[in-house]
C-alpha positions in Angstrom: 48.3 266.6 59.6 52.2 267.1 59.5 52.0 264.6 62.7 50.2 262.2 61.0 52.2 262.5 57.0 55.7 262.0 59.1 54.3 259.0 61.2 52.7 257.6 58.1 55.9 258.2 56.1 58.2 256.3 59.1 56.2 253.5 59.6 55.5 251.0 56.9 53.3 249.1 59.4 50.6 251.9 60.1 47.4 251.7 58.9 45.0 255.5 59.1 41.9 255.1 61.0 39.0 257.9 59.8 35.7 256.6 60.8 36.4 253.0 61.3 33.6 251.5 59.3 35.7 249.1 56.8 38.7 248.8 59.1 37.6 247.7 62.2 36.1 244.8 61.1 39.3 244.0 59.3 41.1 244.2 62.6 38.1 242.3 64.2 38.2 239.4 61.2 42.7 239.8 61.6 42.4 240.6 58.3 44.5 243.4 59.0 47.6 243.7 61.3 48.9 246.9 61.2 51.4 247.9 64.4 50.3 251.5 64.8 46.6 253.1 63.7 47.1 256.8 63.1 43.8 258.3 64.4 43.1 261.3 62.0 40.3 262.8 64.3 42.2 264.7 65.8 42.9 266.5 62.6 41.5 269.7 62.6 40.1 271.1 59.2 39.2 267.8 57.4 35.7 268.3 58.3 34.3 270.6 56.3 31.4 270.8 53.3 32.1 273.6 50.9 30.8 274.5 47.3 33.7 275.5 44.7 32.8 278.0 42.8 33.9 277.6 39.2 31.6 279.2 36.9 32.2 276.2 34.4 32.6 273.3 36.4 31.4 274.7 40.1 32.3 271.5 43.0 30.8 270.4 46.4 34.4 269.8 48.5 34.3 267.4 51.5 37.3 267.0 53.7 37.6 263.5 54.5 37.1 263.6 57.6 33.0 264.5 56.7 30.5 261.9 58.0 28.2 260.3 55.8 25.7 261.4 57.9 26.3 265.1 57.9 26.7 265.2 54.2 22.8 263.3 54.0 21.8 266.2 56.0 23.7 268.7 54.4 21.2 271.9 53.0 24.3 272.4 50.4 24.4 269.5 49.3 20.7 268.6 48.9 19.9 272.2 47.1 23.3 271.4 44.8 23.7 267.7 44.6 20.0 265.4 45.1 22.0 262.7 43.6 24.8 262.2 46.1 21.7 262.7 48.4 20.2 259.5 46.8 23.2 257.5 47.1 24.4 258.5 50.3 20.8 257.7 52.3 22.0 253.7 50.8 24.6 253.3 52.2 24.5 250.9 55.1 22.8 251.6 58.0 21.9 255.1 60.1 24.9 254.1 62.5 27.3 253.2 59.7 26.7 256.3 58.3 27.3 258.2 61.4 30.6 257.2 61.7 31.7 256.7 58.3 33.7 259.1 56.4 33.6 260.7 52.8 37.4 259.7 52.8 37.3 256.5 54.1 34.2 255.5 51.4 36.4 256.4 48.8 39.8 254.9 50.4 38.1 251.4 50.9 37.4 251.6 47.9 34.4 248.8 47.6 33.3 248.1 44.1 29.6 247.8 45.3 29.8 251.0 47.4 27.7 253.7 47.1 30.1 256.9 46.9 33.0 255.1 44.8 30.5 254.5 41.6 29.1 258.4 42.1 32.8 259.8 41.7 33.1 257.3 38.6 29.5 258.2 37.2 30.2 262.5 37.9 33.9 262.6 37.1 34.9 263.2 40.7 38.1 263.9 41.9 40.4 263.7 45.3 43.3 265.3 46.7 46.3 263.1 48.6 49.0 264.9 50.8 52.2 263.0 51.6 55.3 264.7 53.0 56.6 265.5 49.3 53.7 267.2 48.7 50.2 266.8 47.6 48.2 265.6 44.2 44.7 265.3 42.4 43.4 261.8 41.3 40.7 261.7 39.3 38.4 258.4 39.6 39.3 256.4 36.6 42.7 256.8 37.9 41.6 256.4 41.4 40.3 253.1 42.0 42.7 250.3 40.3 41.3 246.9 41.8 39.6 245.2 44.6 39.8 247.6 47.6 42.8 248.9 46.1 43.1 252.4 45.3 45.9 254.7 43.2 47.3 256.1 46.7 50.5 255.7 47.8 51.4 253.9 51.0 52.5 257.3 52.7 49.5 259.2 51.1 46.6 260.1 52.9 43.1 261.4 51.3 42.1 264.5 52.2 39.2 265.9 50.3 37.0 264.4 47.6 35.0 266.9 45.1 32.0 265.4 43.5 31.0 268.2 39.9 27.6 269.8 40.9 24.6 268.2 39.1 23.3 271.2 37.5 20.6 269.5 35.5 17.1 267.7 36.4 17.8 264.1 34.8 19.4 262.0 37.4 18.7 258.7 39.3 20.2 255.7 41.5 19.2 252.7 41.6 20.4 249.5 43.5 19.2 246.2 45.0 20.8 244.5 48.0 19.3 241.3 49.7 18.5 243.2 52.7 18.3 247.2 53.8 21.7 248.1 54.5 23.4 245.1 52.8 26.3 246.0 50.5 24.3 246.3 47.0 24.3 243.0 44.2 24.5 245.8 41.6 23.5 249.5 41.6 23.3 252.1 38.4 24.0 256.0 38.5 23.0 258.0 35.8 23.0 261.8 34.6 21.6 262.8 31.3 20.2 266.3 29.7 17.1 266.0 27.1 16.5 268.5 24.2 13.6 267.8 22.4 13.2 264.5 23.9 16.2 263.1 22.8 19.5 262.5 24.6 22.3 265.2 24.8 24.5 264.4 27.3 24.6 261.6 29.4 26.8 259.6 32.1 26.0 255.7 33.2 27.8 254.3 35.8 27.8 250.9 37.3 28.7 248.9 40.7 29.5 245.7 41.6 29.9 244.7 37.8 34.0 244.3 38.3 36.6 245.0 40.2 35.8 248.8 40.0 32.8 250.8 39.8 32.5 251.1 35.7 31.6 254.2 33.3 29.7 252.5 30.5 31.1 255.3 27.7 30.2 253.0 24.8 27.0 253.2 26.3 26.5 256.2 26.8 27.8 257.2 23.3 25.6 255.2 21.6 22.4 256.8 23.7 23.6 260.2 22.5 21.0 261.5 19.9 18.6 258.8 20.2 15.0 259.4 21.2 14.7 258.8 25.2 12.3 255.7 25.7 12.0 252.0 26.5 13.9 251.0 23.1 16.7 253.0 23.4 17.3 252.5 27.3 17.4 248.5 26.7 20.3 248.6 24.3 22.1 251.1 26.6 21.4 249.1 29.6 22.7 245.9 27.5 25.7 247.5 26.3 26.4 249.1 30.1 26.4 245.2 31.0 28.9 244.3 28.1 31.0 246.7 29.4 31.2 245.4 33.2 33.2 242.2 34.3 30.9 240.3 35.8 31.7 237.8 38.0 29.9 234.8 40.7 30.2 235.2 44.3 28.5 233.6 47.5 25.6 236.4 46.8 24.4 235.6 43.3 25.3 233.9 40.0 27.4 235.7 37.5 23.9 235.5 35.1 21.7 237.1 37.7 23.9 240.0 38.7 24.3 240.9 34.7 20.8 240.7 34.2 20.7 242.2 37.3 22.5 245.5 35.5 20.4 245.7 32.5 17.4 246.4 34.6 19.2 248.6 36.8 20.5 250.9 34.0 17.3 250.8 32.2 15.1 252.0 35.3 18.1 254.6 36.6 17.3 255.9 32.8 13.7 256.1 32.7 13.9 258.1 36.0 16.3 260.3 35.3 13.9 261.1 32.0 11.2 261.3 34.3 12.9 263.8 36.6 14.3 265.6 33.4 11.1 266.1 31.4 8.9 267.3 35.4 
C-alpha cells in the first residue's frame, strides 16, 4: 500500500485499477487516458469481510479490494445484512460481479448503482489513505456529482462499512430494461413498526440525480403515520420531489419520476411485509 500511496502521490497521470469493471471500458471507449494504472491486487489485506462490533452501532467492514461476488456469498453478511444481499445479487451480471470490487462500486461512484444508494440509504461510511494520512467519509459527503466522489486525487479507498440492519423491515426495489442493465430507478428502504405505525425509517433513491438521494422530508413525514397504501403514496411522492430528475437516451424525465413513486411505495409495502412476518 505504501508502494501504491507514493506512486499515486508522484504521478498526477495515474489512474488505480481494483477490479476493472467501470475502468476498463473507459480505457476501451478513450474516455480515460491515464499514463500509469496502479494495480492494487497485489495489495495484501484489502480483501477481507469483517463484522465491527459496536454494541450501538455494530458494522460489516469490507476492504476494497472484496469482490462483489464474495460478499453475495458471504454467510456474514447474509445472517447480518439481507439487504446488501438484495442489492448486491442486481448488480450487473454473475461475471461483473466477479470481478468487481466493494471499493471500486463506491469509487465509480454511479448514481444508478446498486452499492452507492445502500451507503446513502444505511448511513455508510469509507476510509481513504493518502501519504498524509488516512480519513472517514461518510456518504452524504462522499458522493458529490456525476461519477465524482469527495476523494482526493492521491487518495485511495480502502474499506467501506455498511451499519448492520438489525431490524425485519427492509426492501430493494429497481427496474432496468434488461437483467443486468444499469437500473432506470431503484428505491432502498429500512423502517421499524410499533403498533403498526412507523418509528423509524430510511428511503433512499437511485438514478433520481446526480447522486443516490436520502428522501429525509420523506421519511419525516412517514414517522408516526399508520403503515399502509395511503401513507406510502405521499412518502413515495415526496421521495420523488426530493430527487432531480432528469431525461436521458433511456427514459423521459416523466417516466423515470413516476418511475420513483412506484418504486418507493412497493420498497415500503415490503419492508412492512417483512417487518410485521
Amino acid at each position: 500500500m505504501a508502494d501504491a500511496l507514493a506512486l499515486l502521490h508522484d504521478r498526477d497521470d495515474a489512474k488505480v485499477l481494483a477490479g476493472g469493471q467501470s475502468l476498463v471500458p473507459l480505457l476501451n471507449f478513450r474516455l480515460a487516458r491515464p499514463g500509469l494504472l496502479i494495480d492494487l491486487n497485489g495489495v495484501t489485506g484489502l480483501d477481507d469481510i469483517s463484522e465491527v462490533a459496536d454494541p450501538g452501532a455494530p458494522e460489516l467492514s469490507f476492504g476494497a479490494l472484496v469482490r462483489l461476488a464474495d460478499a453475495e456469498r458471504s454467510p456474514l453478511v447474509s445472517r447480518r445484512s439481507p439487504l446488501l444481499i438484495s442489492a448486491l445479487r442486481q448488480v450487473g451480471h454473475r461475471t461483473i460481479r466477479n470481478r468487481g470490487t466493494i471499493g471500486g462500486s463506491l469509487a465509480h461512484a454511479d448514481p444508478a448503482a446498486e452499492l452507492p444508494l445502500v451507503l446513502m440509504t444505511t448511513g455508510g461510511r469509507v476510509r481513504v489513505r493518502s501519504l498524509a494520512g488516512e480519513r472517514w467519509i461518510g456518504a452524504p459527503q462522499l458522493f458529490v456529482s456525476y461519477l465524482t466522489t469527495d476523494l482526493r486525487s492521491d487518495e485511495i479507498l480502502v474499506e467501506a462499512r455498511f451499519p448492520v440492519a438489525t431490524g425485519p423491515g427492509w426492501a430493494f426495489e429497481e427496474v432496468s430494461r434488461r437483467a443486468g442493465d444499469f437500473a432506470l430507478a431503484a428505491a432502498c428502504v429500512t423502517l421499524t413498526l410499533v403498533d403498526g405505525a412507523v418509528s423509524e425509517c430510511a428511503i433512499g433513491v437511485a438514478g433520481g440525480g446526480p447522486v443516490p438521494i436520502r428522501a429525509t422530508t420523506a421519511e419525516a413525514g412517514l414517522v408516526g403515520q399508520r403503515a399502509g397504501e395511503t401513507a406510502f403514496a405521499a412518502a413515495a411522492a415526496q421521495a420523488a420531489d426530493a430527487c432531480e430528475v432528469e431525461a436521458d437516451i433511456h427514459a423521459s424525465a416523466e417516466y423515470r419520476r413516476g418511475l420513483i413513486v412506484t418504486l418507493v411505495a412497493r420498497a415500503l409495502a415490503a419492508a412492512t411485509a417483512r417487518a410485521t412476518g
